[in-house]
N, C-alpha and C positions, 0 to 999 in steps of 0.2 A: 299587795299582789302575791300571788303562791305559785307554785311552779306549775300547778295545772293551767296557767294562763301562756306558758311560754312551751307546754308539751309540743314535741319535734323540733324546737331549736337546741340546736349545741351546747353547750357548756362550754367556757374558756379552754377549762384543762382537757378536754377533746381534742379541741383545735390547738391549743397551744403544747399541750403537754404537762408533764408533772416536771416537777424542779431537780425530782430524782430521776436521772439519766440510766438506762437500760439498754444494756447492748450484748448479745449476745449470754443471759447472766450463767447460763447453765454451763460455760467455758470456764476455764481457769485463765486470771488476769497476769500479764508479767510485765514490770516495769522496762522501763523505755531501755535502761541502760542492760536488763541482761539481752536483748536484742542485739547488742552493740557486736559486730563481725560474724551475724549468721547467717545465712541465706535462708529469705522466709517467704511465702507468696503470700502479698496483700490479697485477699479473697471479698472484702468491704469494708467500707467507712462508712462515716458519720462526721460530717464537719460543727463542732462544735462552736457558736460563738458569742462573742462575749458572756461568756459565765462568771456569775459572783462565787468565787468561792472563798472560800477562807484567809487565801493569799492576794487577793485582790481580784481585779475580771480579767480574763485570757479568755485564749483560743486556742483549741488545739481538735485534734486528730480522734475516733475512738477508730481502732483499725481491728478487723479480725482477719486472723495471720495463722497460716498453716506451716508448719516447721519441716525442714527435709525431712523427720523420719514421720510425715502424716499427721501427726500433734497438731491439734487447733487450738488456740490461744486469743485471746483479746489483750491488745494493750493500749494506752493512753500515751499518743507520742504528740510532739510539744516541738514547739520553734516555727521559729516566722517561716523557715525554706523549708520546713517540713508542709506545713500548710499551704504552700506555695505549690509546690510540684505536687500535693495530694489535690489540690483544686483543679489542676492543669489536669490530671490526669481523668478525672470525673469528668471536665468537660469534651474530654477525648474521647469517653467511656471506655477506656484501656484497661479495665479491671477484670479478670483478673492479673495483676503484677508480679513478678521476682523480683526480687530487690536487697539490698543489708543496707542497716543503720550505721551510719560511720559517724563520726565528731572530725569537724575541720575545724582547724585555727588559719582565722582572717584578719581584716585589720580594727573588727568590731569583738575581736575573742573569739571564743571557743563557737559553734554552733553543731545541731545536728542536721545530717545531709544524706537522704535517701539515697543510694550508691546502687551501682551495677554490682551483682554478685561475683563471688569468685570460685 
């Protein structure tokens, strides 16, 4: 069979996607930790999950984030309570948000924890 039998149906990678994730890419990306105590407004996500990556499969966040002085950025944030309160907030549709990246220590360790700005 050739593909002129299945002309006007989809492709997988249509419907599912490519394995290379794209978000925002004309942005400049910044890792989760220089975010750590700045006030930034979440402006969109992307719930990622279970991805195979190189360190095994997670889930995380791809968020674009605009910085007090107007600066848009995209970062890759990470943790189970970050994904938490990013799902909560989607199904709120509370977007766009202010927020800081904090790290709390619990009785499970360190984690990160989307914070009210100061």
């Amino acid at each position: 069979m050739t593909m002129e039998n299945f002309k006007g149906v989809k492709t997988i990678d249509q419907i599912l996607g490519k394995e290379k994730l794209e978000f925002y890419p004309d942005l400049e990306q910044w890792d989760q930790e220089a975010l750590m105590g700045v006030n930034f407004k979440i402006e969109a996500v992307k719930v990622v999950e279970d991805w195979d990556g190189r360190f095994g499969t997670s889930s995380f966040v791809l968020a674009k984030i605009q910085l007090s002085d107007g600066k848009e950025v995209t970062s890759l944030l990470g943790g189970k309570v970050v994904l938490k309160q990013v799902r909560k907030l989607l199904a709120m549709r509370a977007l766009p948000v202010v927020a800081m990246l904090n790290k709390v220590s619990g009785q499970m360790g360190e984690y990160f924890v989307l914070d009210k700005p100061c």
